[in-house]
C-alpha positions as CSV (number, residue, x, y, z in Angstrom):
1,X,4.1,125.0,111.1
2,X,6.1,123.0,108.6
3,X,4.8,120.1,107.4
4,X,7.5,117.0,107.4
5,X,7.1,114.3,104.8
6,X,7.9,111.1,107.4
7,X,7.1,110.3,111.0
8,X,8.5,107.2,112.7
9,X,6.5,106.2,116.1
10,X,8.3,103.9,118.2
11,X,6.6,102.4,120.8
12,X,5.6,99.2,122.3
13,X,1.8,100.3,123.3
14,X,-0.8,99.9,121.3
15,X,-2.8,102.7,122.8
16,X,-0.5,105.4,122.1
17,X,0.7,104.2,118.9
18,X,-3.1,105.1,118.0
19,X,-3.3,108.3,119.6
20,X,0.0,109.9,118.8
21,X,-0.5,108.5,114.9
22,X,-4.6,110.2,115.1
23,X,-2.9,113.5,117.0
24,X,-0.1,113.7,114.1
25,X,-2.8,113.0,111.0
26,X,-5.1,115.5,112.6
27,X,-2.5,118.1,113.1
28,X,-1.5,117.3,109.5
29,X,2.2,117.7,110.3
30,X,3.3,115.0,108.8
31,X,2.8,113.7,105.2
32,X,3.1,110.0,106.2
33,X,3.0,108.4,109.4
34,X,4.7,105.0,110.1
35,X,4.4,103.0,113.3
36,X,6.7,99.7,114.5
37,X,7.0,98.3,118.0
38,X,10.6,97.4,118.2
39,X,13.8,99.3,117.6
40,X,15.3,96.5,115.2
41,X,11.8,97.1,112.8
42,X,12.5,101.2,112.9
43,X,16.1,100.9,112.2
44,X,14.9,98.0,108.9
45,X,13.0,101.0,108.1
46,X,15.5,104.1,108.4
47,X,18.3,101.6,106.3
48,X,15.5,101.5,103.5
């Protein structure tokens, strides 16, 4: 599988923010995962 260098999580829930970041580091898909609970903090982050 290719390995991507960025993952953006969005989600409000703490709970899957945890296990979708631990399924995505232990898969070792992506190089760096980042995690924000609100569309206006993803798009800050996507702009950057």
């Amino acid at each position: 599988m290719k390995k991507i260098n960025n993952a953006l999580l969005i989600d409000d829930d703490a709970l899957f923010n945890v296990l979708h970041t631990k399924l995505i580091e232990g898969s070792k898909v992506a190089t760096n995962v980042n995690v924000v609970t609100k569309a206006t903090e993803a798009l800050g982050i996507l702009k950057n």
